[in-house]
C-alpha positions in Angstrom: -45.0 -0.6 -11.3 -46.6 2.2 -9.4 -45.1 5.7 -8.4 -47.2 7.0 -5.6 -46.4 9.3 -2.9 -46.3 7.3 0.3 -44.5 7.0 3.9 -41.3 5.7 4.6 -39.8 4.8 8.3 -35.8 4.1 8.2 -35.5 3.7 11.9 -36.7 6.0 13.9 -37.9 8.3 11.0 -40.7 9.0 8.9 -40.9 10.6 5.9 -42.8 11.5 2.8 -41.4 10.4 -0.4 -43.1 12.3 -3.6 -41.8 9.9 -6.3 -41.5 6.7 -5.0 -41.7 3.8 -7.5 -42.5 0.4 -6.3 -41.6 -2.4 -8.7 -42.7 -6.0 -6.7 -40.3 -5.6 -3.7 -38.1 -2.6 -4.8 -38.2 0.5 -3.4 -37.1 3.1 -6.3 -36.6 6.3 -4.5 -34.4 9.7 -5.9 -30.9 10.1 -4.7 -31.3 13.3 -3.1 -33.8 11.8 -1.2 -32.0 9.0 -0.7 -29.8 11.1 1.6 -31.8 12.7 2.9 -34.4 9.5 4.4 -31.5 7.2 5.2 -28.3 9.0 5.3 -26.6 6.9 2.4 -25.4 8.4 -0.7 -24.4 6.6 -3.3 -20.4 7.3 -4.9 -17.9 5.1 -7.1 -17.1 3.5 -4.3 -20.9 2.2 -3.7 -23.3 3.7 -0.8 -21.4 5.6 2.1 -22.7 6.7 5.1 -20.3 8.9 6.9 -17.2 7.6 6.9 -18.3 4.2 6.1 -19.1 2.9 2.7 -20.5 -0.5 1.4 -19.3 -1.3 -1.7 -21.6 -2.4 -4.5 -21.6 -6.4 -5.2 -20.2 -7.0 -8.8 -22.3 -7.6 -11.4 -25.3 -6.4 -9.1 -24.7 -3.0 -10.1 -28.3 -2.2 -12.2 -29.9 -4.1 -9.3 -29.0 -0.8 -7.1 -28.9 2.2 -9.3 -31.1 3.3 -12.6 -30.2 6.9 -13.5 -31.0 9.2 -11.0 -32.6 6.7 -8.8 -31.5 4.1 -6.6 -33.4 1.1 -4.7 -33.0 1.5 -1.0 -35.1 -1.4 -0.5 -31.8 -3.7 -2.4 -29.6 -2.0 -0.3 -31.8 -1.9 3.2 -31.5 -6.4 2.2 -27.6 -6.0 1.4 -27.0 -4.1 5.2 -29.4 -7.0 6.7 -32.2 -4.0 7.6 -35.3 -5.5 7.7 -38.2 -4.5 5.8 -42.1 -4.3 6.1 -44.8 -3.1 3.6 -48.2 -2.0 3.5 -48.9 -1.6 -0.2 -52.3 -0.6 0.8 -51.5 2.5 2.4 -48.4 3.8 1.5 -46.1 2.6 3.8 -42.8 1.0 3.9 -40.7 0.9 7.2 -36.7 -0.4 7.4 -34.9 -1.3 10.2 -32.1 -1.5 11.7 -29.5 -3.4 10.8 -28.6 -7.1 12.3 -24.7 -5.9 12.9 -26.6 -2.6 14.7 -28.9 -4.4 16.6 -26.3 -6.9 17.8 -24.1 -3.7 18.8 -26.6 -2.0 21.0 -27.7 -5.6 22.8 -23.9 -6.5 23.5 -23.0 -2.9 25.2 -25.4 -3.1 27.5 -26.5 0.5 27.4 -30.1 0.8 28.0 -31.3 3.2 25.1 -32.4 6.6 25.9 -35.9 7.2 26.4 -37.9 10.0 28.6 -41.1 10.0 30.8 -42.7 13.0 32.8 -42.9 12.3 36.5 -45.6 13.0 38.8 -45.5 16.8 38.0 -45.1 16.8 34.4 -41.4 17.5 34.3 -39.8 15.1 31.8 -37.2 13.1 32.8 -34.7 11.3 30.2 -32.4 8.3 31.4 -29.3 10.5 29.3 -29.8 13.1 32.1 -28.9 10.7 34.5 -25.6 9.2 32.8 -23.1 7.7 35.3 -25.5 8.0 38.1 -27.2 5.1 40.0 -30.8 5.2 39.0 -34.1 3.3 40.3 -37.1 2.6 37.9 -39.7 1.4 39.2 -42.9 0.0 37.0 -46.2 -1.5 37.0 -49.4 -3.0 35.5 -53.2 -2.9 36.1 -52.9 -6.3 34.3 
């Protein structure tokens, strides 16, 4: 069981957690930074996230929450996110979920991004929404 500071990427993310505890392949982190890394909180209900909330499976209860703490890494595996480590340097990095991923491939909206042009002046595709738009790419290779 260690309880280091190290480096955690939910998504698009990073932050530094102060008090992480690692025990094997849970993630122990506080609940106030619990919100505040991943956007869940945890309530009687189980861990909500806006207006949505997941609840808690029965009898799995001590398997999510321990006091003031609660293991994002249990819940990251309960929402399908998936999860890399690097125990060596401190960082842990959870993705997005199956259901999410699935969403974004199925509506067929490429995801926003930005690139300067020629000039420098950057250029993101949401500037461009509901306009017809030409990229064009290449490779030395």
């Amino acid at each position: 069981m260690a309880s280091n500071p190290m480096t955690l990427i939910y998504g698009a993310h990073a932050s530094a957690l102060k008090s992480a505890e690692i025990r094997g392949e849970q993630l122990w982190i506080d609940a106030d930074e619990m919100s505040g890394v991943s956007g869940w909180v945890k309530k009687p209900e189980g861990f909500c996230k806006g207006e949505s909330c997941v609840p808690v499976p029965a009898g799995r209860e001590t398997q999510f929450a321990s006091g003031a703490r609660t293991n994002l890494a249990a819940l990251a595996e309960l929402l399908g996110q998936p999860i890399v480590k690097d125990d060596g340097h401190g960082v842990w990095s959870i993705g997005e979920s199956s259901t999410e991923r699935k969403r974004a491939l199925t509506s067929l909206g490429a995801p926003d991004f930005e690139l300067p042009d020629i000039n420098g002046r950057v250029h993101r595709r949401s500037d461009y929404r509901g306009k017809k738009v030409l990229l064009v790419s290449w490779a030395s290779w």
